[in-house]
C-alpha positions as CSV (number, residue, x, y, z in Angstrom):
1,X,-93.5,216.1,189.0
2,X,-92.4,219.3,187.5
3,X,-91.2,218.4,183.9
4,X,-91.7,218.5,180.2
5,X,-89.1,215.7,179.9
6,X,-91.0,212.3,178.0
7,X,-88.9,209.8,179.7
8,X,-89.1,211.3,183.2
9,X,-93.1,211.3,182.7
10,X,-93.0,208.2,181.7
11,X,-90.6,206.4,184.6
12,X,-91.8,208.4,187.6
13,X,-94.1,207.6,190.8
14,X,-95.8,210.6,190.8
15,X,-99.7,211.4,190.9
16,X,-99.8,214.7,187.9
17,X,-97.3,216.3,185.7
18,X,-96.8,220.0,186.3
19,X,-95.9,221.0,182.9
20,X,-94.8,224.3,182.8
21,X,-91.9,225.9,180.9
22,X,-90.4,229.4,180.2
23,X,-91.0,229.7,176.8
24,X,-94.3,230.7,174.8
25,X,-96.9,227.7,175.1
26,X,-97.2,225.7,172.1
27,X,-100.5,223.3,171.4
28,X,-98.1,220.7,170.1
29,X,-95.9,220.7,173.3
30,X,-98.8,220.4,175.8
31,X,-100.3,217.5,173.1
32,X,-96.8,215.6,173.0
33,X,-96.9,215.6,177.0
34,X,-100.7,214.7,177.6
35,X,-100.5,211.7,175.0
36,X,-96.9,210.7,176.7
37,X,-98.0,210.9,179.9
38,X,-99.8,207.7,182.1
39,X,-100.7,210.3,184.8
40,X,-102.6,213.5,184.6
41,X,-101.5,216.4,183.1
42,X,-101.5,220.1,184.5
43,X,-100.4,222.3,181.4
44,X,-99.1,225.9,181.6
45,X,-101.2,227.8,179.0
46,X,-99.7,231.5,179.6
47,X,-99.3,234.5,182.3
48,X,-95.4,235.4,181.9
49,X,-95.0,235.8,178.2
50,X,-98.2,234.8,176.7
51,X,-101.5,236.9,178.0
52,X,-104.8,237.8,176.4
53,X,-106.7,235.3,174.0
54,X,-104.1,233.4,173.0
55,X,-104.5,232.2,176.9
56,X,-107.9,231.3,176.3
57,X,-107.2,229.9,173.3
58,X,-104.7,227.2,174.1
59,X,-107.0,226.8,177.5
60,X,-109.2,225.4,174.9
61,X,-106.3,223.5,173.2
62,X,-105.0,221.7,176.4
63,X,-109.1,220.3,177.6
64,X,-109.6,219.2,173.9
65,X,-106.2,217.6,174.4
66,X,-107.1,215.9,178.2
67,X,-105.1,218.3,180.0
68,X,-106.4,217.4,183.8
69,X,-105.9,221.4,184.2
70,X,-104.5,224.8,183.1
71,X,-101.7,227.0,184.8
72,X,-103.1,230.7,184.4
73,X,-105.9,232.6,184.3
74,X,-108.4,235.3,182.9
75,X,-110.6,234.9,180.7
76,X,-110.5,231.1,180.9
77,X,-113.3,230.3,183.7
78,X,-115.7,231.3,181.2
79,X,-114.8,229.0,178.4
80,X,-113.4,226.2,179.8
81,X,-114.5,223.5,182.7
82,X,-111.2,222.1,183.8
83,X,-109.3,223.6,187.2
84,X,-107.7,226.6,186.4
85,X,-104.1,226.9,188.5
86,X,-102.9,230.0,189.4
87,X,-99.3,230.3,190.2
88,X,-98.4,232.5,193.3
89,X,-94.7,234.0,193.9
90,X,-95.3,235.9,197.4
91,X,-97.6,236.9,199.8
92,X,-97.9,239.7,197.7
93,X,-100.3,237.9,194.7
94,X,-103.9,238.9,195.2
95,X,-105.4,235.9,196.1
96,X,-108.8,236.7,196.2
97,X,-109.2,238.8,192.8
98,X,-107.4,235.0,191.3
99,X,-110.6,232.9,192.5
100,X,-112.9,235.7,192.0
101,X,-111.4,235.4,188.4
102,X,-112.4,231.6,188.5
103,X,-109.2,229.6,189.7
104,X,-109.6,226.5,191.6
105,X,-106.0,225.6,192.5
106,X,-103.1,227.5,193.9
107,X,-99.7,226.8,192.8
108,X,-96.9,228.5,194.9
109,X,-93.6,228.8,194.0
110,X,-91.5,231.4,196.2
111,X,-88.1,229.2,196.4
112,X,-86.8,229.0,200.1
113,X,-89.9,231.1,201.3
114,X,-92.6,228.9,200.1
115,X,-93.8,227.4,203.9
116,X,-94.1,230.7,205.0
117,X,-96.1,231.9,201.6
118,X,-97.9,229.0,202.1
119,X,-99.1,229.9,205.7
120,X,-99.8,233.0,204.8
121,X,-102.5,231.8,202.3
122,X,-103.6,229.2,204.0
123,X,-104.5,231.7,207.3
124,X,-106.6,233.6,205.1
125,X,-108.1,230.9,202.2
126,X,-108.4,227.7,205.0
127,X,-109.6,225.4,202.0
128,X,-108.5,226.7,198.8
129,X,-105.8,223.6,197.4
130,X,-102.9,224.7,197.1
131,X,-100.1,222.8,195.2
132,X,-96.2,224.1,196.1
133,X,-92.8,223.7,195.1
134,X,-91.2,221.2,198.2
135,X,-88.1,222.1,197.6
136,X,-84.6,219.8,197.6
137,X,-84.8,217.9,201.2
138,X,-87.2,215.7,202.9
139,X,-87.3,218.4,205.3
140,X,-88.3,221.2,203.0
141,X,-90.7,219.4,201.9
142,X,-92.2,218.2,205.1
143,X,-92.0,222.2,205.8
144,X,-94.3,223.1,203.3
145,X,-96.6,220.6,204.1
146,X,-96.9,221.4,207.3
147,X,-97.3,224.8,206.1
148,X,-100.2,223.9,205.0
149,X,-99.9,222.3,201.1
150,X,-102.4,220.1,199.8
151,X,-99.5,218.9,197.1
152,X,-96.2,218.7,196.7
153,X,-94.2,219.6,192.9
154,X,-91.0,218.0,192.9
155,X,-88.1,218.6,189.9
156,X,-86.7,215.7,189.6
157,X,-83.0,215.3,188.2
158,X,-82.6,216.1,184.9
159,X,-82.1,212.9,182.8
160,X,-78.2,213.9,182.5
161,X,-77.9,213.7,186.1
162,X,-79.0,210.2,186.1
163,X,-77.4,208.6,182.8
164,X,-74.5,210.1,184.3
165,X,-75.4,207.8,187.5
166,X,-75.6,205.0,185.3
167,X,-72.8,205.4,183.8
168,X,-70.1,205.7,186.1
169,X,-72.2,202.2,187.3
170,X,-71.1,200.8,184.3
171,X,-67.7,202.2,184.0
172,X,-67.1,201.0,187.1
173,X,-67.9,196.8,186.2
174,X,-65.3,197.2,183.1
175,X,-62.3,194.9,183.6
């Protein structure tokens, strides 16, 4: 599940949280979600906003933590020993410098055009994993399995959506 949201960690079916956010990473968000969370938990550690040591830094933070693995990569191989999870937006990304750089797990996330970035990779890297955004449908998701995806990442509703659910279920039992 793709979420930093406590109470959709906490009241979902899935196998991992994907907790990545677009803000600068903070040791006590990834901590708050790791000691939260029932199922293990990949933490986003830097690449867009945060780079350099600070990267390796909270690397270290999340595995002290139990973070199950780390979204980015560099200098991390070197100082840490869970996967490292490299997130890919095209067919563009230089895949092979990224595992030659140490990371384990693929993570793509090209919108509508994931199946087809997906099959691109997956013709060139036949067993690298790769995790990948599914998309809204059954079908889009099925897609980028048969794309080639080891795993799918699924945003759930936001927890507005569903109170919002639940409400008009209980508005609509008032006499």
């Amino acid at each position: 599940v793709f979420t930093t949201d406590i109470a959709i960690i906490r009241n979902c079916n899935a196998d991992a949280v994907l907790a990545v956010y677009p803000f600068t990473p903070q040791q006590v968000i990834s901590n708050s979600i790791i000691q939260a969370s029932n199922i293990p938990v990949l933490c986003g550690v830097g690449g867009g906003l945060t780079g350099g040591d600070r990267t390796v830094r909270l690397s270290k933070d999340a595995e002290a933590q139990g973070a199950s693995g780390v979204v980015v990569i560099e200098k991390m191989a070197k100082v840490i020993d869970i996967p490292i999870i490299a997130t890919v937006l095209s067919e563009k990304a230089d895949i092979q410098a990224r595992l030659d750089a140490g990371v384990s797990i693929l993570n793509v996330s090209a919108a509508a055009r994931t199946p087809e970035v997906v099959s691109a990779i997956r013709e060139k890297f036949p067993k690298v994993p790769i995790i990948a955004t599914g998309g809204p449908t059954g079908e889009s998701i099925a897609r980028t399995i048969g794309a080639g995806a080891n795993s799918i990442s699924y945003t759930p509703p936001s927890t507005k959506e569903l109170f919002s659910r639940t409400m008009e279920d209980y508005r609509s039992r008032e006499l």
